[in-house]
C-alpha positions in Angstrom: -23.0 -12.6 15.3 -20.3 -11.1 13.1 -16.8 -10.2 14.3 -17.4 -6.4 15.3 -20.2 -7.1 16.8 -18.3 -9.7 19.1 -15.8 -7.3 19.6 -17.9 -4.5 20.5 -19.4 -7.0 23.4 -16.3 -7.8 24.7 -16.1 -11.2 23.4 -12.6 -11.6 23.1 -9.8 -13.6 25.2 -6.3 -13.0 26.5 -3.8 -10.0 25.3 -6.0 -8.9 22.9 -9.2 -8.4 25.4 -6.8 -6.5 27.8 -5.6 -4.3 25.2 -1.8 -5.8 25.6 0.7 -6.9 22.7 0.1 -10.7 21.8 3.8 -12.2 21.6 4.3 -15.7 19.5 7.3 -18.3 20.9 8.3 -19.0 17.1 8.4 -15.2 15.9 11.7 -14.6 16.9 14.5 -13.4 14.9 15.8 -16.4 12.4 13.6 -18.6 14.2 11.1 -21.7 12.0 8.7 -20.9 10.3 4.7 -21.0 10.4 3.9 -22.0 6.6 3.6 -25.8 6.4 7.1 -27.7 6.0 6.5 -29.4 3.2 5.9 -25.9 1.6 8.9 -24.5 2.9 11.2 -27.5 1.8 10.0 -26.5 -2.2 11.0 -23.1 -2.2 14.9 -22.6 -3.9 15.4 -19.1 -2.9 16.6 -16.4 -6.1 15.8 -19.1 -8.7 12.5 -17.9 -9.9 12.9 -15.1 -12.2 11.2 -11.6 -11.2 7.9 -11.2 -13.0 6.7 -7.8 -13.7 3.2 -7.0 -13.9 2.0 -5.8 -17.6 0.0 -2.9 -18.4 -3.7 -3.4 -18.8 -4.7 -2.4 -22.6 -8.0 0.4 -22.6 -10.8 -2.0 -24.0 -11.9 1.6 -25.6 -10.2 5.0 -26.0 -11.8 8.3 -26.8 -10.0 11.8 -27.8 -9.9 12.4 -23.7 -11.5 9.0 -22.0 -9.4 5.8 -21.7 -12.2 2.9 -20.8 -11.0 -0.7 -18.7 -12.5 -3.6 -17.6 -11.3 -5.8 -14.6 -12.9 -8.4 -13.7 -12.8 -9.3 -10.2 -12.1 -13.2 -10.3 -10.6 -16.7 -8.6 -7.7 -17.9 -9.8 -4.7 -20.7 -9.4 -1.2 -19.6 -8.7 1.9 -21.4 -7.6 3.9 -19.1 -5.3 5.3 -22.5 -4.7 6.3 -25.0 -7.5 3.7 -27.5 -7.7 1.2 -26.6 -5.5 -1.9 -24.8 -6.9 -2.9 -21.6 -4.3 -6.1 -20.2 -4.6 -6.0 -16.4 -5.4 -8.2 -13.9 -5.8 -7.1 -10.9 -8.5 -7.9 -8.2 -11.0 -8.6 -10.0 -14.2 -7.1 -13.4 -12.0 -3.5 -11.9 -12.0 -1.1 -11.3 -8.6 -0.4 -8.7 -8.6 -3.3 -7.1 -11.3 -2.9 -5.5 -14.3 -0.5 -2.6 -13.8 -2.7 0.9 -15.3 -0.9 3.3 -16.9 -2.4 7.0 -16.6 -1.3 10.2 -18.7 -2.0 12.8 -16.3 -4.9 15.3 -17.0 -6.0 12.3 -19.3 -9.3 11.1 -17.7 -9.7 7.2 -16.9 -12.7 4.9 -16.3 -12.5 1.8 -14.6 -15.1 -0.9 -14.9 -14.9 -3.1 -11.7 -16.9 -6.1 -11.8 -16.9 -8.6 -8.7 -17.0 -12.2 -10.1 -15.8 -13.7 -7.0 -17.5 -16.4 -4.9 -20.4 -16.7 -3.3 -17.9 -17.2 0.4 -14.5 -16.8 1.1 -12.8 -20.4 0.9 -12.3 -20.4 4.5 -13.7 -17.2 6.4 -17.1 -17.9 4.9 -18.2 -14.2 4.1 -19.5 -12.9 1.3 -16.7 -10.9 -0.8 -18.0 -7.6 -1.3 -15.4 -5.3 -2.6 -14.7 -1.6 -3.0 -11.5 -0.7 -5.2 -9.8 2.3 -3.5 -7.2 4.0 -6.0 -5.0 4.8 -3.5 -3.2 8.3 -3.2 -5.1 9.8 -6.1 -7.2 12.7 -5.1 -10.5 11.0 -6.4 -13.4 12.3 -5.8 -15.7 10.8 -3.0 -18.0 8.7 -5.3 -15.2 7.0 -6.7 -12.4 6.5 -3.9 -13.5 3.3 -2.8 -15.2 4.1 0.0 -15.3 1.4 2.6 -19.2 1.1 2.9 -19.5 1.5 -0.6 -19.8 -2.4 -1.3 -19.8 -4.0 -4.6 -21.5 -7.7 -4.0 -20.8 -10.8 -6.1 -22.5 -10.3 -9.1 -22.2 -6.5 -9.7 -20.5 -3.9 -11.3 -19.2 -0.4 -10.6 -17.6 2.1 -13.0 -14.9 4.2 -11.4 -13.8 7.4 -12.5 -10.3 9.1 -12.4 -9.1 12.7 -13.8 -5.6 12.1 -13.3 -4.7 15.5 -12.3 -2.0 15.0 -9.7 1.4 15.2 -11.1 3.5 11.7 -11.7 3.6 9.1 -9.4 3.2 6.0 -8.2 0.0 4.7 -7.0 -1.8 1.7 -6.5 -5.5 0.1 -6.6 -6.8 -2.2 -3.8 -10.3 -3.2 -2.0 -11.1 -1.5 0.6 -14.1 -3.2 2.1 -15.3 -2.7 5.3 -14.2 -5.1 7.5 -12.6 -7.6 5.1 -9.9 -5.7 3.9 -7.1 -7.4 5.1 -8.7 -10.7 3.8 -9.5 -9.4 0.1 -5.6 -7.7 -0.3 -4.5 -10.8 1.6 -6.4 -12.8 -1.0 -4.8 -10.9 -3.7 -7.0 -7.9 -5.1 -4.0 -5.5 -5.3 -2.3 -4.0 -8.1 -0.3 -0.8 -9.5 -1.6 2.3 -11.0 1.0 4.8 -12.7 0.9 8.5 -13.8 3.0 10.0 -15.7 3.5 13.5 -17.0 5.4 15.7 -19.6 7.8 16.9 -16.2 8.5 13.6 -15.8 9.3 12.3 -19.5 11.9 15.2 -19.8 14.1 13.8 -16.9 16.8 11.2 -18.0 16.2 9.0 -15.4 15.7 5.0 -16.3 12.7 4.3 -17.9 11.3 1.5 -20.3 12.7 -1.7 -19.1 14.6 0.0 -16.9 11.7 1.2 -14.1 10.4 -1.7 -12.7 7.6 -1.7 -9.7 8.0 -4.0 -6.9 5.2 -4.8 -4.6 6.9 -6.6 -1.5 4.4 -8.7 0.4 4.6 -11.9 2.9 2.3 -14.7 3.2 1.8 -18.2 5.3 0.8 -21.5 3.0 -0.8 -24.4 4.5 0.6 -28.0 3.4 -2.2 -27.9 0.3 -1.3 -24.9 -0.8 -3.7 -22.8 0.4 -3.6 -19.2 2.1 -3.3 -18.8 5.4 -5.5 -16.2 7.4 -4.0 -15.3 10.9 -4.1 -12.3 12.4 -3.4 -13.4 16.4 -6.2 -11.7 17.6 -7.0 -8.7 14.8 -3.4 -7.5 15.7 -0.9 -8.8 13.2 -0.4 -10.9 10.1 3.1 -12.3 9.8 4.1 -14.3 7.5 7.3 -16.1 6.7 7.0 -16.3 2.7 8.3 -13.3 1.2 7.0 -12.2 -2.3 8.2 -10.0 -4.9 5.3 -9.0 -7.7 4.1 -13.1 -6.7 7.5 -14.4 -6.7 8.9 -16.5 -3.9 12.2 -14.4 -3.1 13.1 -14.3 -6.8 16.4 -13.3 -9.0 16.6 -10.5 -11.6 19.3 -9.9 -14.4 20.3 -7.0 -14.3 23.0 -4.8 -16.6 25.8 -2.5 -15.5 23.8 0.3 -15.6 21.3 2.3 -13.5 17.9 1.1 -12.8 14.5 2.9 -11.2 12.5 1.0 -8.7 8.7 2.1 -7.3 8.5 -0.5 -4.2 5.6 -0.5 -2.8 4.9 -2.4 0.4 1.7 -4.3 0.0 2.0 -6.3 3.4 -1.5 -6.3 5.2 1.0 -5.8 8.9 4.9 -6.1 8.3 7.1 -3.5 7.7 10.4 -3.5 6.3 13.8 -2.0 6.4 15.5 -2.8 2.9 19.4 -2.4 2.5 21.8 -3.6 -0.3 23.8 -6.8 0.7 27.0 -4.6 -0.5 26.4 -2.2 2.2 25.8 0.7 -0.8 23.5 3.6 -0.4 20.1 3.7 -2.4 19.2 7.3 -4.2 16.0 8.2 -3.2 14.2 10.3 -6.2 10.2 9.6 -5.3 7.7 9.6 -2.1 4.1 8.9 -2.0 2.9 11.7 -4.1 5.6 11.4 -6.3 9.6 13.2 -7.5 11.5 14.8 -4.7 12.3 18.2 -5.4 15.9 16.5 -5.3 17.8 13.3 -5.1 18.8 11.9 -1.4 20.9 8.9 0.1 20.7 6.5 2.4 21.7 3.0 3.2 18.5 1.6 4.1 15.0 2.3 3.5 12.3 1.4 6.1 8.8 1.5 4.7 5.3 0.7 6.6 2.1 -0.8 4.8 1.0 1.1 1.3 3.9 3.3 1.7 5.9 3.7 -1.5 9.5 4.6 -2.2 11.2 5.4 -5.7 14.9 4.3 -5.6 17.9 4.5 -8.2 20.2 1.5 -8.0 23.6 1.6 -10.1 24.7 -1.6 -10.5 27.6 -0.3 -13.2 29.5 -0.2 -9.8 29.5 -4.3 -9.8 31.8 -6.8 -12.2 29.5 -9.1 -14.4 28.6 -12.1 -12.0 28.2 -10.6 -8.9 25.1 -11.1 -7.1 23.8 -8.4 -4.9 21.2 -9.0 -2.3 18.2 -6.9 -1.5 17.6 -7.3 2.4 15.5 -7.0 4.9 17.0 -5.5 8.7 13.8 -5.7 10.0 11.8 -3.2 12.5 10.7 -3.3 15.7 6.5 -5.0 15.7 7.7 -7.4 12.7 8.4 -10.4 13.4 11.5 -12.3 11.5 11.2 -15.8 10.6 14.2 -17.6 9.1 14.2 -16.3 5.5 12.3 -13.4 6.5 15.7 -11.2 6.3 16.2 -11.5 2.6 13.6 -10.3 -0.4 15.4 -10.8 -3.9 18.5 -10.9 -5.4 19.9 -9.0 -8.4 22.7 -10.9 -11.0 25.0 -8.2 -12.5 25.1 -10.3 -16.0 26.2 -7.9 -18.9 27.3 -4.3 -20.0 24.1 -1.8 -20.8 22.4 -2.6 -24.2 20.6 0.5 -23.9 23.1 4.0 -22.3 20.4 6.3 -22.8 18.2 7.3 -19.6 21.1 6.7 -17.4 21.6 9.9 -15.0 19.6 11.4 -11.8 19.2 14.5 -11.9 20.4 17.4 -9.1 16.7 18.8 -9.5 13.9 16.6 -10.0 10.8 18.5 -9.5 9.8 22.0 -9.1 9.3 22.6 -5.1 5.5 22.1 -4.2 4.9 25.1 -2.2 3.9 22.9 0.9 7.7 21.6 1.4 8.8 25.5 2.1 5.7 26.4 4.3 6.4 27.3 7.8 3.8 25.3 10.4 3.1 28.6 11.8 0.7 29.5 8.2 -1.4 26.6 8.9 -5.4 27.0 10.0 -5.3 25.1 13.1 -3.5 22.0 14.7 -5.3 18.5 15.6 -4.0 16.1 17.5 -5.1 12.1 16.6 -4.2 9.3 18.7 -3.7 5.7 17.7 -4.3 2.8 20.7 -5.9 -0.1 21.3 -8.9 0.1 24.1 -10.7 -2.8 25.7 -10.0 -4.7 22.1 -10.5 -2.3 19.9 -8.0 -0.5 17.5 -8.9 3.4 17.7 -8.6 7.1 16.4 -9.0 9.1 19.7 -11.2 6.8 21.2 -13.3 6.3 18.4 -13.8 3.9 15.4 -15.4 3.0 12.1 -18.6 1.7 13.7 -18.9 4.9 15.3 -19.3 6.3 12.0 -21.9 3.8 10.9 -24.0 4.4 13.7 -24.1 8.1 13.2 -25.4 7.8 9.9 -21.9 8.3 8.2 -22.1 11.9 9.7 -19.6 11.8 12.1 -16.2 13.2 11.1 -13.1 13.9 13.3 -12.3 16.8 11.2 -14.3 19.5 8.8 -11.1 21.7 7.2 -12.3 24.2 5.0 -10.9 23.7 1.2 -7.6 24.5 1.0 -6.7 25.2 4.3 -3.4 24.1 5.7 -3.4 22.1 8.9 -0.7 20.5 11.0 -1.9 17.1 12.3 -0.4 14.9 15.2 -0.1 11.6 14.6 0.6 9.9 18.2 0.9 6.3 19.1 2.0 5.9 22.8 2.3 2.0 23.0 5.3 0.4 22.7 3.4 -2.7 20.8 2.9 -1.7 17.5 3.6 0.4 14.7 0.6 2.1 12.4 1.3 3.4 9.3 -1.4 6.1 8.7 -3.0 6.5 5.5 -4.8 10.2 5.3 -7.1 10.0 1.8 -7.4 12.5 -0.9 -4.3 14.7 0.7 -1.1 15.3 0.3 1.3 16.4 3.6 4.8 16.7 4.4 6.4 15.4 7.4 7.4 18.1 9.8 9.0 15.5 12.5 9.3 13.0 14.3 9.8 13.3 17.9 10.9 16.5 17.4 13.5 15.4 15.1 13.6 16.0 11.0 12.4 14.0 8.6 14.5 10.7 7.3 16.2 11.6 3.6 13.9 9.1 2.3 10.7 11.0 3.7 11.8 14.5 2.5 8.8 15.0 -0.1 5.0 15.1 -0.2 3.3 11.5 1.0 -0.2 10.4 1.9 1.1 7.6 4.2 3.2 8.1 7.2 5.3 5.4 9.7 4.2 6.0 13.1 6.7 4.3 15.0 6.4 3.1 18.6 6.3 5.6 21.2 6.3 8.2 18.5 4.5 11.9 17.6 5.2 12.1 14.1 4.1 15.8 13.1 2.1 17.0 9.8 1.1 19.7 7.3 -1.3 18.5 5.6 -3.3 20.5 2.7 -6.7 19.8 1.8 -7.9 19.8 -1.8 -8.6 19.4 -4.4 -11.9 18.0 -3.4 -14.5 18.5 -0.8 -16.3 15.6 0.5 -15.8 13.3 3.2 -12.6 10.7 3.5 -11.4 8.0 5.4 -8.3 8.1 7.3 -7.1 4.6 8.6 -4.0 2.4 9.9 -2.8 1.3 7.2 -2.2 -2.0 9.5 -5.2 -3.8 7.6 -5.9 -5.8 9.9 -6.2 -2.8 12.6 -8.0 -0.9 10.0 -10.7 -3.8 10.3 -10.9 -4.0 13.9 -11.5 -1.0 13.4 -8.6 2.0 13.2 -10.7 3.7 10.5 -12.6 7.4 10.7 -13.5 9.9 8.8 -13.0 14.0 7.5 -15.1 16.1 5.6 -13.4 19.2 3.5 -15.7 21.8 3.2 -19.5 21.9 3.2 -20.0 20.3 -0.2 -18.9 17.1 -2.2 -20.7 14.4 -3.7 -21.8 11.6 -1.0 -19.6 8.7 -1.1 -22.4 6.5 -1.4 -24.3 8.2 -3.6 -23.3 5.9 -6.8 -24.0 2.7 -6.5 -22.6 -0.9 -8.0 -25.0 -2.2 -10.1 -26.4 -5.7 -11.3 -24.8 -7.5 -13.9 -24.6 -7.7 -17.1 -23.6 -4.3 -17.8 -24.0 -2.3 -20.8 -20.6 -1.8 -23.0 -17.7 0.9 -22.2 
């Protein structure tokens, strides 16, 4: 009997059985910690430099195709000096290979599962499907939850790279073992640029950096810890920054960009400078704000991503400045939880150029000036937990399945306008609600307007506690269907995932395949 099927029977104990919030005696604020003591005691917090994940070399380029190959594969890392942690990444690497699209320029991606036979610990077999997520891919290739690639095959993914820049990122999506496959490592960044974009003097080269901010538990040998209380939360007390134990980066008196993405399977964050100074907010989701905002912190749910400018010509040479974490309500905070790197201020700018943001960063998409009244229709979606399971208006993934994958919760024509209501009335948790192929604006948020940091187009939205969090959301480019999902992972498996369909056409997501290795060449 496999987990959903225990779950659909009512096998389950305690909170979780009742539908109530599971509460832990050491997740308290500052309070221990749950990886194994010997593991903490190694850890010298902002001594490990920041690593920043390369970008992956096409193993073939045509006049319009760029061709890659990832291999899918176990691997060693030592998030803690001197102890060996068994991984799981794109080409071995945590985080993978960092892709770097031109838009309009198409890509394909050769994905080949090497893994195991059966997780280390969990004993299933680690079937995989890479989800590009936020590109408007089309349903063949957008990673599809049922659309399983077993050890021992391959599957060749395509992307046209026509939205405009932005920062996205590639991750399994398997049904039901999502949360252990990211957990495990499969997780990486996937960037698109454009000629908009290269015109604008903001920081680029060594001066853009992606972060990935994720938190993990270690047992005393090293190895990954998998606990999820009850398929509500993992929280863990090991904060990583692009694999680094809460590392340090030098940094020059000048301005720097930053794409942080948080790739946390449950916790949310709310960053803010030790120095009490503002961020400037220049990118969402789905890319450049129509213009630069402020604010002094930045709270961002799972798979949301935030572009930030951070001057640091502000600071003398040898200060240190402190990225933190304040925390939100359904995370809990461990003792070290409340700090994520640290910056050293070490030298004047080697390189002025690419120093300035911008009052205008992007045209306005068309969506941002849209009144709600224009849109189609309005649907309403509500997020909860019943009798142990995590739903969308009652209903979950395996409703899909057992309709055939013909089930949808939606069927918006192509290109219509809709505003959806996201509502979660609990006051347990938080889900951050991932809506594929799409992009929407934020209308509001308990009737109030949109944080600075939200006021562009996303595909992910924070739904808080007690909150209705209002959306116009267009549909296109594609027709087909899509998933939407918590973004929660470890919801998403148990099992906060449905579907859409745009239009009447569309390819089937299922209707390509993995196939058995060897492959032919790219």
């Amino acid at each position: 009997m496999n987990r959903r099927d225990a779950v659909r029977l009512g096998l389950v104990t305690g909170a979780a059985a009742a539908g109530g919030t599971l509460f832990w005696p050491h997740a308290v604020a500052g309070a221990g910690s749950v990886s194994a003591d010997n593991v903490m005691a190694r850890i010298r917090r902002f001594t490990e430099p920041l690593l920043v994940p390369q970008p992956l070399t096409p193993v073939r380029r045509s006049e319009t195709v760029d061709y890659y190959q990832i291999t899918q594969q176990r691997a060693l890392k030592e998030f803690v000096p001197g102890l060996s942690t068994e991984v799981w990444g794109y080409n071995g690497l945590v985080p993978g290979p960092t892709i770097v699209a031109e838009r309009n320029r198409r890509i394909v991606v050769r994905q080949i599962n090497a893994l195991p036979p059966l997780h280390p610990t969990r004993g299933y077999v680690p079937a995989t499907s890479t989800h590009l997520h936020g590109a408007p891919s089309l349903p063949p290739y957008d990673g599809y939850a049922n659309d399983l690639t077993q050890p021992g095959q391959y599957k060749d993914y395509v992307y046209n790279n026509d939205e405009t820049s932005r920062t996205l990122w590639y991750h399994d999506h398997a049904v039901m073992h999502t949360s252990e496959n990211v957990y495990m490592g499969l997780a990486a960044f996937y960037l698109v640029h454009d000629a908009l974009e290269d015109t604008l003097p903001l920081p680029q080269g060594r001066y853009d950096v992606p972060l990935v901010i994720r938190d993990i538990i270690l047992g005393a040998d090293g190895s990954l810890v998998f606990d999820d209380h009850g398929q509500d939360f993992l929280a863990g007390d090991i904060i990583l920054v692009n694999g680094v134990a809460w590392p340090v980066m030098r940094v020059e008196r000048r301005k720097y960009r930053f794409r942080i993405l948080n790739g946390s399977l449950s916790r949310g964050y709310r960053l803010a400078l030790s120095t009490g100074d503002p961020f400037t907010f220049i990118g969402t989701d789905s890319g450049l704000m129509p213009r630069p905002q402020q604010g002094q912190t930045l709270p961002i749910g799972n798979a949301e991503r935030y572009e930030v400018v951070i001057d640091f010509a502000k600071y003398p040479i040898g200060q240190r400045v402190v990225l933190r974490n304040l925390g939100i309500p359904s995370s809990p905070d461990f003792e070290f939880t409340n700090e994520i790197m640290a910056f050293d201020v070490v030298s004047e700018p080697t390189d002025p150029t690419n120093n300035t943001v911008p009052a205008v960063l992007a045209p306005e998409d068309p969506l941002l000036r849209m009144s709600p009244s224009a849109a189609a229709r309005t649907r309403r979606l509500e997020f909860e937990r019943q009798h142990g399971h995590w739903v969308i208006n009652g209903l979950t993934w395996a409703d899909v399945e057992a309709s055939g994958f013909r089930a949808v919760l939606a069927n918006p024509g192509l290109g219509d306008v809709e505003v959806w209501e996201l509502v979660n009335k609990a006051g347990g948790w938080f889900h951050p609600i991932h809506i594929h192929l799409v992009d929407f604006r934020i209308l509001d948020r308990n009737g109030r307007p949109p944080e600075p940091h939200e006021r562009g187009l996303k595909d992910t939205a924070f739904l808080g506690r007690n909150e209705l969090v209002r959306l116009l959301v267009r549909f296109a480019p594609n027709e087909g269907k899509y998933m939407l999902h918590c973004h929660n992972v470890v919801h998403e498996d148990h099992d906060m995932m449905h579907q859409f369909r745009v239009g009447t056409g569309g390819a089937d997501p299922l209707s390509i395949p993995a196939k058995p290795m060897p492959a032919p060449p790219l």
